[in-house]
N, C-alpha and C positions, 0 to 999 in steps of 0.2 A: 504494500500500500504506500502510495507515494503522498511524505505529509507537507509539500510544498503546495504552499497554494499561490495557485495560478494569478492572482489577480494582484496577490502582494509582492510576485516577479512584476508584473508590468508595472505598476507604480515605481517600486527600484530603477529599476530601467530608466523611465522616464526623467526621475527625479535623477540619475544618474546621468545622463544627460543633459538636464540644465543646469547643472552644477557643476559641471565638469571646464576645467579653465581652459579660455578663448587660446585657438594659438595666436601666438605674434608671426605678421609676416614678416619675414626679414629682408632689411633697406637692399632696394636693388641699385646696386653703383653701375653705372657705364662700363663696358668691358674693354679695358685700353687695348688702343690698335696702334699696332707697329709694322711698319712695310719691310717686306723681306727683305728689300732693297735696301733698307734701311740696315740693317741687322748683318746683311752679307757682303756689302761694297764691293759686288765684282768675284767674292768669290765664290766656291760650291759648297765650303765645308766652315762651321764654327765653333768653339767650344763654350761650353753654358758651366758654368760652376754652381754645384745647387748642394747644400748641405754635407761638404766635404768630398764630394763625387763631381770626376768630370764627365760631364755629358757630350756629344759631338751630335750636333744639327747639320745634313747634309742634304744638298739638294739633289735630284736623283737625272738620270738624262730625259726622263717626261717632265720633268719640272717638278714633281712632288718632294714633297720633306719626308725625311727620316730622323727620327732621334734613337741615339744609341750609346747606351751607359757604357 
């Protein structure tokens, strides 16, 4: 015998739901843009230092990027 009663879950529920705290949206910043051009002066390949690792950003002969720890 099931001693839940039915009607005392949907109130929880509900009241579980308006109670429940709003999320905050998080501030949207502009996402800075920098031109490849910019970044590689001519060349195909560059090095990124990022938390004690160097990383190498290459550009490929279709033009695409590769990044490579």
């Amino acid at each position: 015998m099931n001693s839940h009663n039915h009607d005392n879950f949907h109130h929880r529920y509900r009241r579980a739901a308006i109670e429940a705290p709003r999320q905050v949206e998080p501030m949207h910043r502009p996402t800075r843009v920098v031109a490849s051009s910019a970044l590689f002066s001519g060349e195909h390949e560059i090095g990124i230092s990022h938390a004690g690792s160097l990383y190498r950003l290459k550009i490929t002969r279709q033009g695409k990027l590769i990044l490579n720890k």
